[in-house]
PLY file of the C-alpha trace (Angstrom):
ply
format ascii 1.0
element vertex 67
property float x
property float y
property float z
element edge 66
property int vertex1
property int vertex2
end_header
-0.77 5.10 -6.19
-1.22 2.77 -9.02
-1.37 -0.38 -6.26
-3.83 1.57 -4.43
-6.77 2.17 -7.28
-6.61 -1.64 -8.68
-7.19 -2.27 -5.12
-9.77 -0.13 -4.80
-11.48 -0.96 -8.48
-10.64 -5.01 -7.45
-13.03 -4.23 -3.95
-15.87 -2.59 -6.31
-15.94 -5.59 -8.27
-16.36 -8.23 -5.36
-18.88 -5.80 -4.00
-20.70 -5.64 -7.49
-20.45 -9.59 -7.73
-22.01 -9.77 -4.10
-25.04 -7.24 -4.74
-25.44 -9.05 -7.71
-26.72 -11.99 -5.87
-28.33 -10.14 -3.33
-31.11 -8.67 -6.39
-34.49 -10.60 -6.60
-35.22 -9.96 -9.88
-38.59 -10.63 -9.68
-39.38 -7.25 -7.59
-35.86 -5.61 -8.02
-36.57 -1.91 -6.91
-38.40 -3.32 -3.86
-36.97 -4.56 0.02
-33.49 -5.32 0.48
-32.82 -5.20 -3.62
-32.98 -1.67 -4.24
-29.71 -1.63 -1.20
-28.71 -4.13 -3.62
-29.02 -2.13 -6.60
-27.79 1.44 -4.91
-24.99 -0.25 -3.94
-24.02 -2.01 -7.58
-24.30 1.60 -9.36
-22.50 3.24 -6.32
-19.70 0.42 -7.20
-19.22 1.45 -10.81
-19.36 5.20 -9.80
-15.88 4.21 -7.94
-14.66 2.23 -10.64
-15.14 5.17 -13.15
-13.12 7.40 -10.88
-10.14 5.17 -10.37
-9.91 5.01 -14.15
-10.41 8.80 -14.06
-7.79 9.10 -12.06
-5.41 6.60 -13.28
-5.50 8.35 -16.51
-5.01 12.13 -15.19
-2.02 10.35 -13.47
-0.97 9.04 -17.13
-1.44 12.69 -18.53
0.61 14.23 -15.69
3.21 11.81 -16.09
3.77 12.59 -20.11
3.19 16.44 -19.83
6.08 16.18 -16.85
8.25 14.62 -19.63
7.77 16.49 -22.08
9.10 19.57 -20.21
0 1
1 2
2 3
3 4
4 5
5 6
6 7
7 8
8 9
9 10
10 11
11 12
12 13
13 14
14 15
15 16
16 17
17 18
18 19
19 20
20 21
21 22
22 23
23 24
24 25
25 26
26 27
27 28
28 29
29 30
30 31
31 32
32 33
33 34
34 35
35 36
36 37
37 38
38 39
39 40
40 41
41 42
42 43
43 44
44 45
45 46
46 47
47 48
48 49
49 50
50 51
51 52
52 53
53 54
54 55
55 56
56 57
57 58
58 59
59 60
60 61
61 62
62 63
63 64
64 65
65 66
């Protein structure tokens, strides 16, 4: 499971990268930049999760040894 979220948080950060350069930002919440832009804050919505996650994993993991 751990493999799994770096994967998926290492994908969210090429896709951030990419949308970066895709942003004119000269008229950012206009044409193919505000796709741009969606995308970028949809990224860092998935990264927060996989952290999320990876620490509820963490908690389960010390409560299951402290039993």
């Amino acid at each position: 499971m751990k493999i799994f979220t770096i994967i998926i948080c290492l994908i969210a950060i090429a896709l951030i990268a990419f949308n970066v350069t895709q942003v004119n930002f000269n008229t950012p919440f206009q044409g193919e930049s505000i796709v741009a832009l969606i995308t970028i804050v949809a990224s860092l919505c998935v990264i927060l999760m996989m952290a999320i996650l990876m620490i509820s994993k963490r908690i389960e993991q010390k409560v299951k040894n402290q039993k």
